[in-house]
PDB file of N, CA, C and O in Angstrom:
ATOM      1  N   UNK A   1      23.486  29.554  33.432  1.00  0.00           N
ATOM      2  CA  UNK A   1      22.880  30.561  34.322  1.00  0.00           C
ATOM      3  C   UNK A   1      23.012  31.956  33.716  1.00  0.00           C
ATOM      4  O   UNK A   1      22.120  32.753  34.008  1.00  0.00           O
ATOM      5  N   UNK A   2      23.837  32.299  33.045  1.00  0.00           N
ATOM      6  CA  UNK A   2      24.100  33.577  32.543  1.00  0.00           C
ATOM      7  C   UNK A   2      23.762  33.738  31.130  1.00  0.00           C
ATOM      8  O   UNK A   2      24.097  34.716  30.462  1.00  0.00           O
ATOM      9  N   UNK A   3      23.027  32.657  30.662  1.00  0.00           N
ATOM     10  CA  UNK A   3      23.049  32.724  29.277  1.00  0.00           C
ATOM     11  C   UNK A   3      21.416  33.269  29.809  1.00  0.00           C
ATOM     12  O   UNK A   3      20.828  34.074  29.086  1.00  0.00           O
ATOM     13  N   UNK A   4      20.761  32.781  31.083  1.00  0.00           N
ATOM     14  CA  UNK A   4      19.810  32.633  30.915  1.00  0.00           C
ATOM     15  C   UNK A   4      19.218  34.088  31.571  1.00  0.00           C
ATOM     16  O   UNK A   4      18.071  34.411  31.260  1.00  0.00           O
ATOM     17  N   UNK A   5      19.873  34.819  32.329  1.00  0.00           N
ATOM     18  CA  UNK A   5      19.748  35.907  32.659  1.00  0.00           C
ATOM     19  C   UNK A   5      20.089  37.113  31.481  1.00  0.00           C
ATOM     20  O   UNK A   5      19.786  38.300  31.601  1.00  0.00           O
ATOM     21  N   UNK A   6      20.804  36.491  30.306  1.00  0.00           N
ATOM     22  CA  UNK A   6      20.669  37.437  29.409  1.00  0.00           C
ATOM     23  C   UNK A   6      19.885  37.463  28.629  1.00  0.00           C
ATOM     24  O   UNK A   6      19.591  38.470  27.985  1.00  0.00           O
ATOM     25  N   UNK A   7      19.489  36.615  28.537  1.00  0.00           N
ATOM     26  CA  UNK A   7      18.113  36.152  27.572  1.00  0.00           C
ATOM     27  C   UNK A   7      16.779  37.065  28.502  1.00  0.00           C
ATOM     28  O   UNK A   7      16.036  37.982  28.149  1.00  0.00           O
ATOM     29  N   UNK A   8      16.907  36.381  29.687  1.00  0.00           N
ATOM     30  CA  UNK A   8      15.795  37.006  30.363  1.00  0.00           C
ATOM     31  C   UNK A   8      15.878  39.176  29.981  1.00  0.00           C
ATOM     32  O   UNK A   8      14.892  39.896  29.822  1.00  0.00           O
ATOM     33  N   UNK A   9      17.056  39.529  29.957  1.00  0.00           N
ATOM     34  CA  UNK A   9      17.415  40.633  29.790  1.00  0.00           C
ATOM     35  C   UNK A   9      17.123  41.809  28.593  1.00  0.00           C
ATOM     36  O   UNK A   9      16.869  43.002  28.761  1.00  0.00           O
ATOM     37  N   UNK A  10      17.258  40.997  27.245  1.00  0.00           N
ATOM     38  CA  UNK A  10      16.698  40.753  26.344  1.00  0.00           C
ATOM     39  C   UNK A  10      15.246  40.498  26.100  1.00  0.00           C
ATOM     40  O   UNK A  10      14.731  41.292  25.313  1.00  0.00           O
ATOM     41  N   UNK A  11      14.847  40.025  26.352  1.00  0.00           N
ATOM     42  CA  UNK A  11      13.138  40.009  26.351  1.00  0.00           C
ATOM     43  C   UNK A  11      12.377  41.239  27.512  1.00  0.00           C
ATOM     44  O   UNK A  11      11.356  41.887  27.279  1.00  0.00           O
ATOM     45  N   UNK A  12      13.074  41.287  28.547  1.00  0.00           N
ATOM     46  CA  UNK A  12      12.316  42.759  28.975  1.00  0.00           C
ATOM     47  C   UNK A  12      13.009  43.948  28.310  1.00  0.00           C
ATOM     48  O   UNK A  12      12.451  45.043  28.378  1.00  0.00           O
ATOM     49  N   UNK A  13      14.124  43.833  27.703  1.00  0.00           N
ATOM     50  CA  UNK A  13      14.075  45.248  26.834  1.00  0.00           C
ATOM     51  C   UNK A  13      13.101  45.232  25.686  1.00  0.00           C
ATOM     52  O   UNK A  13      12.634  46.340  25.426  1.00  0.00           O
ATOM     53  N   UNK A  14      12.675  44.200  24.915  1.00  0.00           N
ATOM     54  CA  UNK A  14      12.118  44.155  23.853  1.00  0.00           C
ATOM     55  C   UNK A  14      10.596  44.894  24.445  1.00  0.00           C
ATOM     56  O   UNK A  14       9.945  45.825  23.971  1.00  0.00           O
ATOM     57  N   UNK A  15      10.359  44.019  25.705  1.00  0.00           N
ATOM     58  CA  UNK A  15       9.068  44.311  25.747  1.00  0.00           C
ATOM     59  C   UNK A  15       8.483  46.027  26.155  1.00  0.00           C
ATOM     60  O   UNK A  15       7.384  46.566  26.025  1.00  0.00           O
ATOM     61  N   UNK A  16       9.824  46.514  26.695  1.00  0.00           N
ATOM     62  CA  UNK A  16      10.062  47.624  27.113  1.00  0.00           C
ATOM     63  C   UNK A  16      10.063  49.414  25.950  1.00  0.00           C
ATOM     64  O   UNK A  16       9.758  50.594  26.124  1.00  0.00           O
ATOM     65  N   UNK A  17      10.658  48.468  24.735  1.00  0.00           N
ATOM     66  CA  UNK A  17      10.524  48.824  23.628  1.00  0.00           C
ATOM     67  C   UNK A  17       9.138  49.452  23.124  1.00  0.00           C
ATOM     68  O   UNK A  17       8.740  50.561  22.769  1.00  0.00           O
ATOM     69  N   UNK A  18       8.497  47.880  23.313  1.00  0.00           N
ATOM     70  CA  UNK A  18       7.489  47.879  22.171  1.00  0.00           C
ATOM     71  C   UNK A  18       6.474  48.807  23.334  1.00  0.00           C
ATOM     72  O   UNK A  18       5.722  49.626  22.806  1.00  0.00           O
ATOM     73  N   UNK A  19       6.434  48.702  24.877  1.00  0.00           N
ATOM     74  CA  UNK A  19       5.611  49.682  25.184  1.00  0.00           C
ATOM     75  C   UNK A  19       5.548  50.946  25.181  1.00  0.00           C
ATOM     76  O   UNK A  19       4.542  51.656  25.171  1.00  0.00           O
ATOM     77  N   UNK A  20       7.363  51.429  25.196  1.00  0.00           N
ATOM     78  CA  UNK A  20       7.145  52.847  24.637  1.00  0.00           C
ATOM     79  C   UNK A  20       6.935  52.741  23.465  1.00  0.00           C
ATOM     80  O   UNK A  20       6.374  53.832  23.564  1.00  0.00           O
ATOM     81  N   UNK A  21       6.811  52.457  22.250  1.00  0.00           N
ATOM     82  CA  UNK A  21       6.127  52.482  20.879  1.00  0.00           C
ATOM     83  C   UNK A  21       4.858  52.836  21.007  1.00  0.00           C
ATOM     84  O   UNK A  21       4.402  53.885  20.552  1.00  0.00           O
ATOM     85  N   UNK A  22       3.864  51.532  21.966  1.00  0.00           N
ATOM     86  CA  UNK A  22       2.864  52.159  21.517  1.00  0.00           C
ATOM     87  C   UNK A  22       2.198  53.435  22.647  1.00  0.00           C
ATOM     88  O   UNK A  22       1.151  54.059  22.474  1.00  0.00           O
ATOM     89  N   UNK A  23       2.917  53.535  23.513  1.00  0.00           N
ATOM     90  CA  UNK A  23       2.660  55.170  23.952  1.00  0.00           C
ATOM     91  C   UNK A  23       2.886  55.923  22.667  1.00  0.00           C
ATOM     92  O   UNK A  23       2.006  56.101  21.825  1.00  0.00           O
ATOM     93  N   UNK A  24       3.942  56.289  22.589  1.00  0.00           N
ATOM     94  CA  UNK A  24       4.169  57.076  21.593  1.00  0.00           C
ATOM     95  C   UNK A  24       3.172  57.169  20.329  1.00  0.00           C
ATOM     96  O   UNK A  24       2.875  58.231  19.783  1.00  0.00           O
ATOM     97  N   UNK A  25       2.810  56.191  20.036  1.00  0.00           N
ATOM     98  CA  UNK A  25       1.917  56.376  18.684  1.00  0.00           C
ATOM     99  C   UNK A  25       0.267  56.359  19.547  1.00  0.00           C
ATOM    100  O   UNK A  25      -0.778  56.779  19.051  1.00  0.00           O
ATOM    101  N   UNK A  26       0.394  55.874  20.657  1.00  0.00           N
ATOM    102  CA  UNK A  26      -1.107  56.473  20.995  1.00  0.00           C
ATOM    103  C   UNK A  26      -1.411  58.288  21.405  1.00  0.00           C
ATOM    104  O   UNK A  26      -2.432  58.975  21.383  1.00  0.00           O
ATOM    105  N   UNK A  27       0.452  58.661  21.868  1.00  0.00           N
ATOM    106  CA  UNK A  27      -0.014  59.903  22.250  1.00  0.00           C
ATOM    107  C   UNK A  27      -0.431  60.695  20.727  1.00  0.00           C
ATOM    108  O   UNK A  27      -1.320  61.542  20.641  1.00  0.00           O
ATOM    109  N   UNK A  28       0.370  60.240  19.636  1.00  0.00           N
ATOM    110  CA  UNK A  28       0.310  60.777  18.352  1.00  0.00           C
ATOM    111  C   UNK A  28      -0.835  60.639  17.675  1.00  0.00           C
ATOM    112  O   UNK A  28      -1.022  61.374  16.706  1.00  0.00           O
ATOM    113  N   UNK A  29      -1.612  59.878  17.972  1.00  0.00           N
ATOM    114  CA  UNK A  29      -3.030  59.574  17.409  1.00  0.00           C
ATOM    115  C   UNK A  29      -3.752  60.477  17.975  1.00  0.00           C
ATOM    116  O   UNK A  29      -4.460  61.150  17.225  1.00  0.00           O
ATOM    117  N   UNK A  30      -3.785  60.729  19.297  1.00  0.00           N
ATOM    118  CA  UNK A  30      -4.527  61.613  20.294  1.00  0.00           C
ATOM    119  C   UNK A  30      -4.330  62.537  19.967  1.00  0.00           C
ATOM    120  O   UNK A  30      -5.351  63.213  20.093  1.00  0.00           O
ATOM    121  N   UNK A  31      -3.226  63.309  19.400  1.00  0.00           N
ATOM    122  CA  UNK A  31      -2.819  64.848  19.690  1.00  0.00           C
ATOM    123  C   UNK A  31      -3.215  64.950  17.828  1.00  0.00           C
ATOM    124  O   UNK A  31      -3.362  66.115  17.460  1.00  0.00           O
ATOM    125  N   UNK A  32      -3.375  63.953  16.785  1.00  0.00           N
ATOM    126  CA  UNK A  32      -3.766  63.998  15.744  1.00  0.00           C
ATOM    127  C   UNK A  32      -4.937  64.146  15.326  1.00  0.00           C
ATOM    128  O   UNK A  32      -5.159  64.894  14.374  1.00  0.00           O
ATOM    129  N   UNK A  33      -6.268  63.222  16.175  1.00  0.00           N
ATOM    130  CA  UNK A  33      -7.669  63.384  16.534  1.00  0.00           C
ATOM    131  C   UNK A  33      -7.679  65.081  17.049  1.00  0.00           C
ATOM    132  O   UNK A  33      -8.542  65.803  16.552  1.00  0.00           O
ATOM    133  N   UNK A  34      -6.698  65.672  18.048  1.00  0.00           N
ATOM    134  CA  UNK A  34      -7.364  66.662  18.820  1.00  0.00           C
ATOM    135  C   UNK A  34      -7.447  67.327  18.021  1.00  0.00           C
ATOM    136  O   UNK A  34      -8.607  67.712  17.879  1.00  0.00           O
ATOM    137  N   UNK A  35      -6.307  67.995  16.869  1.00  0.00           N
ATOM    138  CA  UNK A  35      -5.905  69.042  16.314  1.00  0.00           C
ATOM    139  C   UNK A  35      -6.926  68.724  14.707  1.00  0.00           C
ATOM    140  O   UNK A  35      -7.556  69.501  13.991  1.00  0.00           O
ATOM    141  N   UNK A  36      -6.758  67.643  14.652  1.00  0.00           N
ATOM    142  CA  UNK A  36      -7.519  67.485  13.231  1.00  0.00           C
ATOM    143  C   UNK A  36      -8.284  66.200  13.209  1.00  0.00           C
ATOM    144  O   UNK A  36      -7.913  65.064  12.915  1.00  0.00           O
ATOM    145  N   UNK A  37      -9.890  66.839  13.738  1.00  0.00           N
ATOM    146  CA  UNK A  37     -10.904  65.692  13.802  1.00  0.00           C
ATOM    147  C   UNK A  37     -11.380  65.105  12.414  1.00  0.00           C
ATOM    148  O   UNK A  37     -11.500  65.960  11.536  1.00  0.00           O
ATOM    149  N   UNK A  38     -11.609  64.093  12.134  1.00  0.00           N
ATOM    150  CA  UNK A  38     -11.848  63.107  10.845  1.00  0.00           C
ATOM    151  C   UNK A  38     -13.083  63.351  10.935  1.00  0.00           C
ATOM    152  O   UNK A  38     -13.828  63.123  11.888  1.00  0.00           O
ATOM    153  N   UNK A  39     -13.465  64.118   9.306  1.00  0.00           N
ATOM    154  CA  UNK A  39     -14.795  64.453   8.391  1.00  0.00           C
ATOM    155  C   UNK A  39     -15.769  62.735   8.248  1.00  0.00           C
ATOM    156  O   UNK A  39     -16.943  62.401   8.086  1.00  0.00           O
ATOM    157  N   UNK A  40     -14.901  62.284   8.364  1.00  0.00           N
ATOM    158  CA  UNK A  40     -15.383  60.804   7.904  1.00  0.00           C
ATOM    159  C   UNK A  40     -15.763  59.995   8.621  1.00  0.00           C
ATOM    160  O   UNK A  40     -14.988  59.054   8.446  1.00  0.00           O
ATOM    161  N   UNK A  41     -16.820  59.588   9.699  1.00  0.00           N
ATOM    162  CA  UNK A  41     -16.975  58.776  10.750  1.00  0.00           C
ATOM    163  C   UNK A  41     -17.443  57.141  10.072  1.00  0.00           C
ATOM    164  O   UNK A  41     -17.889  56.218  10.752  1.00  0.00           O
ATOM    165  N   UNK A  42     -17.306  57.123   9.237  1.00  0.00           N
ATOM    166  CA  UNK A  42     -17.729  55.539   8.559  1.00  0.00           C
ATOM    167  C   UNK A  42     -16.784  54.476   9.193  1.00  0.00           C
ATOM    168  O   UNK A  42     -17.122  53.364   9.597  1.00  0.00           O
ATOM    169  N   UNK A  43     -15.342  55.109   9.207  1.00  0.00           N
ATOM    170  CA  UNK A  43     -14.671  53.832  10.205  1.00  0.00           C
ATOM    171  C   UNK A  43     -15.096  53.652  11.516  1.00  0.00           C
ATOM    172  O   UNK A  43     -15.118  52.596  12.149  1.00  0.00           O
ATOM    173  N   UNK A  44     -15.460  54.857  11.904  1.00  0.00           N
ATOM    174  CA  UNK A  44     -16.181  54.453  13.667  1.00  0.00           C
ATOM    175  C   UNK A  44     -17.600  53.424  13.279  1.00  0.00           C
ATOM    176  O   UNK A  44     -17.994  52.660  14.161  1.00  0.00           O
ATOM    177  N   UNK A  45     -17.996  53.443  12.538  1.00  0.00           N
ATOM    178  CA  UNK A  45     -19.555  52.853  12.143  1.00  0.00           C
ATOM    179  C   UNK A  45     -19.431  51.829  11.960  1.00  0.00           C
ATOM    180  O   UNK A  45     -20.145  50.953  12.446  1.00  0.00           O
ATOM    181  N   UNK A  46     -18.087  51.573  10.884  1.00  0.00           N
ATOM    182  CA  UNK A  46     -17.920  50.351  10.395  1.00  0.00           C
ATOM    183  C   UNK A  46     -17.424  49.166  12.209  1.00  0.00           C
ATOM    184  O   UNK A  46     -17.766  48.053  12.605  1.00  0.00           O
ATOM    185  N   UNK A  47     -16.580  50.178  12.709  1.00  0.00           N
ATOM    186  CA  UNK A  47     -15.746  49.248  13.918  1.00  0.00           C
ATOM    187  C   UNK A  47     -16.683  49.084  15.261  1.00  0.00           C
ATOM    188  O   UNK A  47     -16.660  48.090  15.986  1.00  0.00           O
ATOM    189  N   UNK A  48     -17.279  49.917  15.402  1.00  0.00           N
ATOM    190  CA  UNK A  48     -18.608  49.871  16.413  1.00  0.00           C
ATOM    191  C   UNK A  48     -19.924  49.758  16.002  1.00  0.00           C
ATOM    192  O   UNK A  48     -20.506  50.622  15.345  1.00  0.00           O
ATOM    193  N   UNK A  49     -20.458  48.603  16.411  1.00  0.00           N
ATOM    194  CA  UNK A  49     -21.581  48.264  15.464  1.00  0.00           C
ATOM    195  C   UNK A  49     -23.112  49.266  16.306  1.00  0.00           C
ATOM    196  O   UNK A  49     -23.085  49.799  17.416  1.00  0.00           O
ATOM    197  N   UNK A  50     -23.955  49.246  15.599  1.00  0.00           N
ATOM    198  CA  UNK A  50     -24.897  50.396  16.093  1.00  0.00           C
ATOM    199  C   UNK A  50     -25.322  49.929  17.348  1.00  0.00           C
ATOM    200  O   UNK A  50     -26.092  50.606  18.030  1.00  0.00           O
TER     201      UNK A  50
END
């Protein structure tokens, strides 16, 4: 029972982790786009098709 509540414990920190990660790197992308927009739109072209 306790092995299994730590386990359970363990997997919501992980997951807890990885969602502040990707806040964090989405706010950093955002505030990276705002301040310095990309000359280069070929990856939008390439990833969204016309």
């Amino acid at each position: 029972m306790q092995q299994q509540q730590m386990q359970y414990a363990f997997s919501s920190r992980v997951i807890d982790y990885v969602w502040f990660y990707a806040l964090v790197l989405s706010e950093l992308t955002a505030r990276y786009y705002a301040y310095c927009p990309p000359h280069d739109y070929r990856l939008y072209a390439r990833l969204r098709p016309p």
